[in-house]
C-alpha positions in Angstrom: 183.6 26.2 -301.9 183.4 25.1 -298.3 180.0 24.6 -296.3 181.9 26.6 -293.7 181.7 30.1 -295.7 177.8 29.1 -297.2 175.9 30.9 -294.6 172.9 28.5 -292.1 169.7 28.7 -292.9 169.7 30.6 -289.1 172.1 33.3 -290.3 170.0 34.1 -293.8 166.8 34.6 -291.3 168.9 36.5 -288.7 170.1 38.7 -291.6 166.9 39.7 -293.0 165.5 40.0 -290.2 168.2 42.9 -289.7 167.1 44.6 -293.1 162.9 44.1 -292.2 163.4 45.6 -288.5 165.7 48.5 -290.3 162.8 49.3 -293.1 160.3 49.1 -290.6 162.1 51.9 -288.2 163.2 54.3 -292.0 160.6 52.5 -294.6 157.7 54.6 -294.6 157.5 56.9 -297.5 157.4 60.3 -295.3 160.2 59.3 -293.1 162.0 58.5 -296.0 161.4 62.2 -297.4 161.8 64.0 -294.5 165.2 62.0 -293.9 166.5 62.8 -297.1 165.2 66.2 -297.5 167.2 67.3 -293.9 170.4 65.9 -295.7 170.7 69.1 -296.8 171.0 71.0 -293.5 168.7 72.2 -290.5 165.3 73.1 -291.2 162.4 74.9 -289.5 158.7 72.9 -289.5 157.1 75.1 -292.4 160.5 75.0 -294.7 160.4 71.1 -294.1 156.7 71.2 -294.9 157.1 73.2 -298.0 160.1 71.1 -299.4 158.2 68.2 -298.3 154.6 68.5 -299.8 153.5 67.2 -296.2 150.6 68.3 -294.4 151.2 69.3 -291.2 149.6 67.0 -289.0 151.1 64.4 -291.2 154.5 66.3 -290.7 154.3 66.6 -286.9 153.8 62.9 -286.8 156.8 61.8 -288.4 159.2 64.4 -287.2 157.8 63.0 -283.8 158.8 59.3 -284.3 162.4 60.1 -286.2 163.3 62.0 -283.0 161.7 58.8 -280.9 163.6 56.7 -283.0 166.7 58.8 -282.2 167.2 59.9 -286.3 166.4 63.4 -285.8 166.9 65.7 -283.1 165.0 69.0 -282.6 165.7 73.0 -281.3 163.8 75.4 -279.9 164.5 78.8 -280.4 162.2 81.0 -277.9 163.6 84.2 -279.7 160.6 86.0 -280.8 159.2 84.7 -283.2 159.4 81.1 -281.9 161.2 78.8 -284.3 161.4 75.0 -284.2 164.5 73.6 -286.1 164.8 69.8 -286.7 168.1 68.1 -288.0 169.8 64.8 -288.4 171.5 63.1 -285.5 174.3 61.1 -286.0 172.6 58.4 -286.4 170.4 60.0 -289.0 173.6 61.0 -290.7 174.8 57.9 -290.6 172.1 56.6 -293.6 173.6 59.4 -296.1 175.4 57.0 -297.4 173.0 54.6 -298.0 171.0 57.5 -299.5 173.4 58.2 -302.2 173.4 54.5 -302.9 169.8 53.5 -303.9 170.0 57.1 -305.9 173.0 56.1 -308.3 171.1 52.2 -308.2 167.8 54.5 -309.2 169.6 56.1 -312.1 171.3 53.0 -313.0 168.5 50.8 -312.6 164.9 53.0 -312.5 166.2 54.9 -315.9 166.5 51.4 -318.1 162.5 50.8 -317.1 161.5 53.7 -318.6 163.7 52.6 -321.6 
């Protein structure tokens, strides 16, 4: 093995630095819900807060800093009665993926705990 492909001591920090600042912007338990939970499709506040078991002021927040964050994006419909739809963007879309990757670790891995 050469030292070449053994990465610096600089690179291991940068790296998980990379993977802190990343959990810090998805990490929090209700982001993480309400990210995965509009997987699925669009969905209007109160559908998101039944799926969810959020409150709503809870709610609000979150779906607040996900479309700050630039994960979520949301529409108005003035038609009466007013409706307020929230969805992923693409970036939001983009962690699907990663989604479906710590569930199959979960079933691989959470499943043999219980064991």
């Amino acid at each position: 093995m050469s030292l070449e492909s053994t990465p610096s001591p600089e690179e291991k920090n940068e790296s998980a630095c990379d993977v802190v600042e990343s959990l810090e912007q998805i990490g929090s338990q209700w982001r993480l819900i309400v990210l995965n939970d509009l997987q699925e499709d669009e969905k209007r506040f109160n559908e998101l807060k039944r799926s969810t078991g959020a409150n709503s002021r809870t709610l609000s927040r979150v779906l607040d800093d996900l479309t700050d964050l630039g994960f979520v994006t949301r529409r108005l419909e003035e038609d009466a009665p007013v409706a307020t739809y929230y969805s992923l963007t693409e970036k939001g879309r983009s962690l699907c993926p990663v989604f479906d990757e710590i569930e199959d670790w979960a079933e691989d891995w959470l499943g043999e705990a219980e064991s």
